[in-house]
C-alpha positions in Angstrom: 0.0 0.0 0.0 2.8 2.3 1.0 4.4 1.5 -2.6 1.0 2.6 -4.4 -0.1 6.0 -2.4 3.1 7.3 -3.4 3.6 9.6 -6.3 6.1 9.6 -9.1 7.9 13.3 -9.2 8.5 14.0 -12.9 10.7 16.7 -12.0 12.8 14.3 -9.8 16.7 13.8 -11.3 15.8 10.1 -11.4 13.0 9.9 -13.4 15.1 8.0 -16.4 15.7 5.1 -13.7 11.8 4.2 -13.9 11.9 4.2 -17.9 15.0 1.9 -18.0 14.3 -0.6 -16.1 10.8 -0.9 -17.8 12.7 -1.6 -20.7 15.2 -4.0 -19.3 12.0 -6.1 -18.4 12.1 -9.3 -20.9 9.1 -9.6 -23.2 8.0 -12.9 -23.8 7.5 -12.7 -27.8 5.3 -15.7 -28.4 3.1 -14.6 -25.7 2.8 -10.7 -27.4 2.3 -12.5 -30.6 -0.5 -14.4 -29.4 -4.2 -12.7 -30.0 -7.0 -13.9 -28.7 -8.5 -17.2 -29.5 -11.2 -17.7 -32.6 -14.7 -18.2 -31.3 -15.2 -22.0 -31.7 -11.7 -23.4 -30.5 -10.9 -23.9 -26.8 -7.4 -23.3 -25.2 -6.5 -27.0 -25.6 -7.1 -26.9 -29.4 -5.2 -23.8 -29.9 -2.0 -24.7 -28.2 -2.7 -28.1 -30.8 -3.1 -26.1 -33.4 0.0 -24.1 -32.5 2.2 -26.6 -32.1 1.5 -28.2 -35.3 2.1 -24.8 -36.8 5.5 -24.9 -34.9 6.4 -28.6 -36.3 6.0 -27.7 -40.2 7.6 -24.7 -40.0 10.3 -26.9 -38.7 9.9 -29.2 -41.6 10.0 -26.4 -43.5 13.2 -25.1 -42.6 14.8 -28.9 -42.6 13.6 -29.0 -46.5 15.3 -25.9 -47.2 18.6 -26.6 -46.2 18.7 -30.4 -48.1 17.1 -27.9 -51.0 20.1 -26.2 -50.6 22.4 -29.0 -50.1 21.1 -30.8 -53.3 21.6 -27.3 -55.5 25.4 -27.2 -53.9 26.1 -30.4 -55.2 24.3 -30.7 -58.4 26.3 -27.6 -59.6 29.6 -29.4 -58.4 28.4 -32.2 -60.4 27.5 -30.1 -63.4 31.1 -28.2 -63.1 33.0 -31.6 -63.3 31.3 -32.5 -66.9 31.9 -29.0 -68.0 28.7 -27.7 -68.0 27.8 -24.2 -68.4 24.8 -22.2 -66.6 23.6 -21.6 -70.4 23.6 -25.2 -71.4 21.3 -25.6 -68.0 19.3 -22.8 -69.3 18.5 -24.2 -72.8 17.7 -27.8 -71.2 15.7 -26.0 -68.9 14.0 -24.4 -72.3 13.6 -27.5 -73.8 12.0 -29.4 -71.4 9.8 -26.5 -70.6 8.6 -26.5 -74.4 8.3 -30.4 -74.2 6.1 -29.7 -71.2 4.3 -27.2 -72.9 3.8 -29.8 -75.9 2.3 -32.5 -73.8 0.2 -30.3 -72.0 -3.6 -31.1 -72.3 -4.1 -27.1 -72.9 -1.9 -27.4 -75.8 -3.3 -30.5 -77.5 -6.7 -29.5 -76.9 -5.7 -25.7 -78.5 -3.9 -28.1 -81.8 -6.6 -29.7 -81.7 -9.0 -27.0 -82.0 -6.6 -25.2 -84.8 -6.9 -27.9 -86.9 -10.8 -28.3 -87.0 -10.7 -24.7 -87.6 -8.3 -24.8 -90.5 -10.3 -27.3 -91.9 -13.9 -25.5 -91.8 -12.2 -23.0 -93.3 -10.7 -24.4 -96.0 -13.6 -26.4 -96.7 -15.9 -23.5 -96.7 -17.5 -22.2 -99.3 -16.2 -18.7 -99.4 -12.4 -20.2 -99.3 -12.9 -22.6 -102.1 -14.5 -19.5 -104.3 -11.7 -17.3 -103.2 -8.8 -20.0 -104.1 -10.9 -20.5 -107.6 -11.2 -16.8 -108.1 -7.5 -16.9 -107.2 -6.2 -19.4 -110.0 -8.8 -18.1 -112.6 -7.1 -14.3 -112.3 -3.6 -16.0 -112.3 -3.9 -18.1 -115.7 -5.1 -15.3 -117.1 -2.7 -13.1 -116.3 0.0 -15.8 -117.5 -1.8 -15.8 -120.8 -2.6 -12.3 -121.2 -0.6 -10.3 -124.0 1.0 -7.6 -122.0 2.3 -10.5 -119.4 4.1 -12.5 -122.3 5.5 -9.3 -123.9 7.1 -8.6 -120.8 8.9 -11.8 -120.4 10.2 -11.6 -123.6 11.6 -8.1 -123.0 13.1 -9.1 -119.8 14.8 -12.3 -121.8 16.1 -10.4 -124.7 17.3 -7.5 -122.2 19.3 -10.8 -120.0 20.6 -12.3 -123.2 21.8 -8.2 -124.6 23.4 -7.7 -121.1 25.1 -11.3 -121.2 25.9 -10.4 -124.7 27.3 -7.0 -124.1 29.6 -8.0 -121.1 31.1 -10.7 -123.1 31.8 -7.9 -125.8 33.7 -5.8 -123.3 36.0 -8.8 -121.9 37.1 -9.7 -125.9 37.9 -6.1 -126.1 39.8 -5.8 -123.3 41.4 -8.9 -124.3 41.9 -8.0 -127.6 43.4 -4.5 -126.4 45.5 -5.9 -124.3 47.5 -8.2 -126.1 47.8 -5.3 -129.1 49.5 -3.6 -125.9 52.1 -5.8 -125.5 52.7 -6.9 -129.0 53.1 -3.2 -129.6 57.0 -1.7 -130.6 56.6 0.6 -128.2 55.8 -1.7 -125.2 58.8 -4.4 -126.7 61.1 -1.1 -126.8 60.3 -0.6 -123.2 61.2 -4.5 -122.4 64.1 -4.2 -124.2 65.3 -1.2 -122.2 64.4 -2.6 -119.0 66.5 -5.3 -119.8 69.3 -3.6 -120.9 69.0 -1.4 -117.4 68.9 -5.1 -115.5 71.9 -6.4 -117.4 73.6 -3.5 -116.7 73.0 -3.5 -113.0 73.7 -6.5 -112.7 77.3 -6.6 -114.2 78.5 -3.7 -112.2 77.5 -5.7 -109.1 79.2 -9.2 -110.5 82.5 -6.7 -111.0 82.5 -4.3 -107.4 81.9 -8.4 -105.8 84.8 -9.1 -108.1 87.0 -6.3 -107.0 86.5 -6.5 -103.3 87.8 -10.3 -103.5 90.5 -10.5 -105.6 93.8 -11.1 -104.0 96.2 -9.4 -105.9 95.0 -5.8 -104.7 94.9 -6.7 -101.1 98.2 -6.4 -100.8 99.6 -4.1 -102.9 100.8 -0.4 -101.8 100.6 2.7 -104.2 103.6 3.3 -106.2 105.7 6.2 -104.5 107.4 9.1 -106.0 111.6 8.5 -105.6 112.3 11.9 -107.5 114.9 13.4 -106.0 114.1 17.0 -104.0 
């Protein structure tokens, strides 16, 4: 009683002392966490219910780390036989198009496409299209205007073929005039006079340079008297 008739003075030097050890105090978590129980469940079938909750999370967290474990090694064993992350991606791709492929969506949508595709084609207004289609087009092949332009293309093929052959002759042709030409064997002639000619006066400096008898001899001197 003597605790609880007695005031708190908020001017008082210690009133930080009340505030610390409030939070000092150790909260229980699972029991802040806890709310209040649905209507329907008594207390035993709540702490049941809670306890099972406790027990797969548990699971949980055991599955995640062999998860884990099983990713660790699978990549060790995938590094040995020099696999790369991109050949796992594009068997990953595959597969998931094979997946796709075998789904019952997907063979039910083929399926569908391929009724469709045939109503259509064996409609009415697609088979007098397609014959509308092939009437215009062998007219068009026979029609006038349609032949004289194939010829024109031809003949203009064969005149370019024609015309480029032409120009190869002539260069040909123009060519070998060129070198049977005096003026073009004048010019081989006096290259090959300017070769020979080099080519002596290297044969005698190589001459020079290793004969013997001037290694040793001494420029005649001058014995006049003075």
């Amino acid at each position: 009683m003597e605790g609880a008739s007695q005031d708190i003075n908020l001017n008082s030097p210690n009133k930080g002392l009340l505030a610390d050890a409030m939070t000092d105090v150790p909260v229980d978590g699972a029991a802040a966490a806890r709310t209040a129980a649905p209507e329907g469940l008594t207390a035993a079938e709540e702490e049941e219910l809670r306890a099972e909750i406790a027990k797969v999370e548990e699971e949980i967290g055991t599955l995640r780390q062999v998860l884990a474990a099983k990713e660790r090694h699978c990549g060790e064993l995938k590094r040995k036989l020099g696999l790369t992350p991109l050949d796992g991606l594009k068997q990953n791709l595959s597969k998931s198009w094979h997946d796709v492929q075998v789904s019952n969506a997907y063979v039910k949508t083929s399926e569908k496409l391929g009724e469709w595709n045939d109503k259509v084609t064996q409609s009415d207004l697609y088979l007098s299209a397609s014959s509308t289609l092939e009437d215009w087009n062998e007219k068009l092949t026979q029609s006038e205007a349609y032949k004289k332009t194939q010829e024109t293309l031809s003949q203009a093929g064969q005149k370019t073929s024609a015309a480029l052959s032409n120009v190869g002759s002539v260069i040909s042709r123009k060519l070998g005039d060129m070198r049977n030409s005096a003026t073009f064997k004048s010019f081989e002639d006096r290259v090959g006079t300017i070769k020979s000619r080099v080519v002596g006066s290297r044969e005698n400096s190589t001459d020079g340079l290793h004969s013997p008898s001037g290694a040793g001899e001494k420029p005649p001197q001058d014995n006049a008297p003075f």
